[in-house]
C-alpha positions as CSV (number, residue, x, y, z in Angstrom):
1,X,-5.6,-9.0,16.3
2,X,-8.3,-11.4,16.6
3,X,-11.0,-9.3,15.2
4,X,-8.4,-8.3,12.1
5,X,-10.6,-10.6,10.1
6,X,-13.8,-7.6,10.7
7,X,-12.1,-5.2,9.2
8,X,-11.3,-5.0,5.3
9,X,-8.7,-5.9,4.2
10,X,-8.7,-2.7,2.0
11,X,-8.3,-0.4,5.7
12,X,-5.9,0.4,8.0
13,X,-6.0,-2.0,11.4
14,X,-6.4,0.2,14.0
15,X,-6.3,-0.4,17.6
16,X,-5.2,0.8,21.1
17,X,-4.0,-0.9,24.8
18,X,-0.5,-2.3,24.7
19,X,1.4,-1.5,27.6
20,X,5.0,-2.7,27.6
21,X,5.6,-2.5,31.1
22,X,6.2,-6.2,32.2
23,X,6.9,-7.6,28.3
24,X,9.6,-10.0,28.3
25,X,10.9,-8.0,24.8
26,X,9.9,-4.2,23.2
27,X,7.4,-3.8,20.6
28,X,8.8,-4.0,17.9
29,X,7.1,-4.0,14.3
30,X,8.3,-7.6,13.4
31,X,5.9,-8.9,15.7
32,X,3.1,-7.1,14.2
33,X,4.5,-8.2,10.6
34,X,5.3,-12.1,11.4
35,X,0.5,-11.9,12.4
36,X,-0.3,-9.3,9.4
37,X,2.4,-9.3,6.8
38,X,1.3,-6.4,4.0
39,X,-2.0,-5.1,5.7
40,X,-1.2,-1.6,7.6
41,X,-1.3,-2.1,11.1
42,X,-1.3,0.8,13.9
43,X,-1.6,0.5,17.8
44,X,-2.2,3.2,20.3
45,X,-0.6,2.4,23.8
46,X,-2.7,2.4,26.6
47,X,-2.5,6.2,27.9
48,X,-2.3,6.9,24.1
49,X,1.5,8.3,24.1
50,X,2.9,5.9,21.9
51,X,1.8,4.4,18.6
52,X,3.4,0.6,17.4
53,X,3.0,0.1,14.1
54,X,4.0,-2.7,11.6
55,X,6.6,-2.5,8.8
56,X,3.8,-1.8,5.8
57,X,2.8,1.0,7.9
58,X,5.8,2.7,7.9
59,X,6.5,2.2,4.5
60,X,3.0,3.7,3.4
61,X,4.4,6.3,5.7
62,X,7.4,6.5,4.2
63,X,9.3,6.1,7.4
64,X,12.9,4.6,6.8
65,X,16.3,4.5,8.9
66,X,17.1,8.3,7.3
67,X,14.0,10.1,8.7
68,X,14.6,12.5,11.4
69,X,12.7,12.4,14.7
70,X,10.2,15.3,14.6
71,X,9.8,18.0,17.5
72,X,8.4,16.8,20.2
73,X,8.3,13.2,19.0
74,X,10.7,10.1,19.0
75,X,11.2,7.3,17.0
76,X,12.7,4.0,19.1
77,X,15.5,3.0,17.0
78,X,18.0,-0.2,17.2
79,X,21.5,0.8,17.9
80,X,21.8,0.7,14.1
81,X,19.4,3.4,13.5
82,X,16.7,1.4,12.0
83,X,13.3,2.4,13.4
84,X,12.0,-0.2,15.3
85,X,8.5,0.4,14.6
86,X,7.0,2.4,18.1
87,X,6.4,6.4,17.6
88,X,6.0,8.3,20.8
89,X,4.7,11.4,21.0
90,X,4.4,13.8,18.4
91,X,6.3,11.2,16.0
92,X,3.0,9.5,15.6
93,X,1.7,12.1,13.5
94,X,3.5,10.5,10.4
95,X,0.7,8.5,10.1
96,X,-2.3,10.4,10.4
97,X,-2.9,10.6,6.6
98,X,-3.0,6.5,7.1
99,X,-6.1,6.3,9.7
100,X,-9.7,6.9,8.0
101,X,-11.2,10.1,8.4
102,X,-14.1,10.2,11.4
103,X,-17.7,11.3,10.2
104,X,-20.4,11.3,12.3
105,X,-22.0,7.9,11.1
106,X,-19.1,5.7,11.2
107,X,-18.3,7.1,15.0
108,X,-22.0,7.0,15.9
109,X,-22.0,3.4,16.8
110,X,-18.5,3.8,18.7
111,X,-20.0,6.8,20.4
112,X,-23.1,5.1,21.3
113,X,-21.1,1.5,22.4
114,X,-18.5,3.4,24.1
115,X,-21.8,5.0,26.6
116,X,-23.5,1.9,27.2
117,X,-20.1,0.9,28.6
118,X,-20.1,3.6,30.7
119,X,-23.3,3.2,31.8
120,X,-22.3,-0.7,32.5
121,X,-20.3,0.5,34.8
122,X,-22.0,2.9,36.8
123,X,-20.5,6.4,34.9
124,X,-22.7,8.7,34.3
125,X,-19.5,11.6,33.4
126,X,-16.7,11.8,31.7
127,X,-14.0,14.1,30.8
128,X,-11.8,14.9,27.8
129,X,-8.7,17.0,27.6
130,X,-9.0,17.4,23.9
131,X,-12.0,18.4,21.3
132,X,-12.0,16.9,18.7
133,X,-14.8,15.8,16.1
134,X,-15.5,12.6,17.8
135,X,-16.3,14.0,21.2
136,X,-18.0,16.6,19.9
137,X,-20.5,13.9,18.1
138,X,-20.3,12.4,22.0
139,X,-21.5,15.2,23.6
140,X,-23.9,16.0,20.8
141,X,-25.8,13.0,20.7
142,X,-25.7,11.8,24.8
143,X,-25.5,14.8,26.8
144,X,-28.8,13.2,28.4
145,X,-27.4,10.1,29.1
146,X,-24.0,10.5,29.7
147,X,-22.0,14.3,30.7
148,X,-19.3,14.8,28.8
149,X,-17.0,17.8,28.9
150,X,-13.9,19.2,27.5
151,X,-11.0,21.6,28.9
């Protein structure tokens, strides 16, 4: 949340690495609403199974109380049925038409920050159990510098 202010205001605040584990109380979308009331707001967990998101997200979404869990997926729900605001699974696919299509210049500089870190750290490989357009534009542009391959 601290770098909310770097993004416009216009676009979805995206960002990944909560882990529950240890929290004194579940994410739940609230929280997220009580630092950025109105602006859409979605967090990846950690290993990327869950998705918290705040309550303008899910009303963009169209998410309510009555909306069935999808295969595969869950909503987290109070015992009154009201979604509490964490997808898991497939259930975070309701709000894919929220997040900003990737192109090959905006993930560029991710792509090419994301290696240096790598690097930084003495990894010269890396591995991916999905393809998708981003790592594609990975392996494209620093197959020299850094292996990257894909099951």
């Amino acid at each position: 949340m601290a770098r909310a202010h770097e993004t416009p205001e216009d676009l979805p605040l995206i960002g990944r690495g909560w882990a529950a584990a240890g929290w004194e109380a579940p994410p739940e979308r609230e929280a997220l609403d009580a630092v950025l009331r109105g602006r859409v707001v979605l967090l990846h967990s950690r290993d990327y199974h869950a998705l918290w998101v705040n309550s303008a997200a899910m009303a963009s979404a169209g998410i309510h109380r009555g909306t069935a869990d999808p295969p595969d997926g869950v909503i987290e729900r109070r015992p009154s049925g009201e979604p509490t605001g964490v997808f898991r699974e497939h259930a975070s696919r309701f709000f894919d038409g929220l997040m900003p299509v990737p192109t090959a210049e905006t993930d560029l500089p991710l792509v090419q920050d994301a290696v240096q870190r790598l690097l930084s750290q003495g990894m010269t490989s890396v591995h991916d159990f999905e393809e998708t357009p981003r790592r594609r534009c990975s392996r494209r542009c620093h197959r020299a510098v850094v292996r990257a391959s894909a099951c």
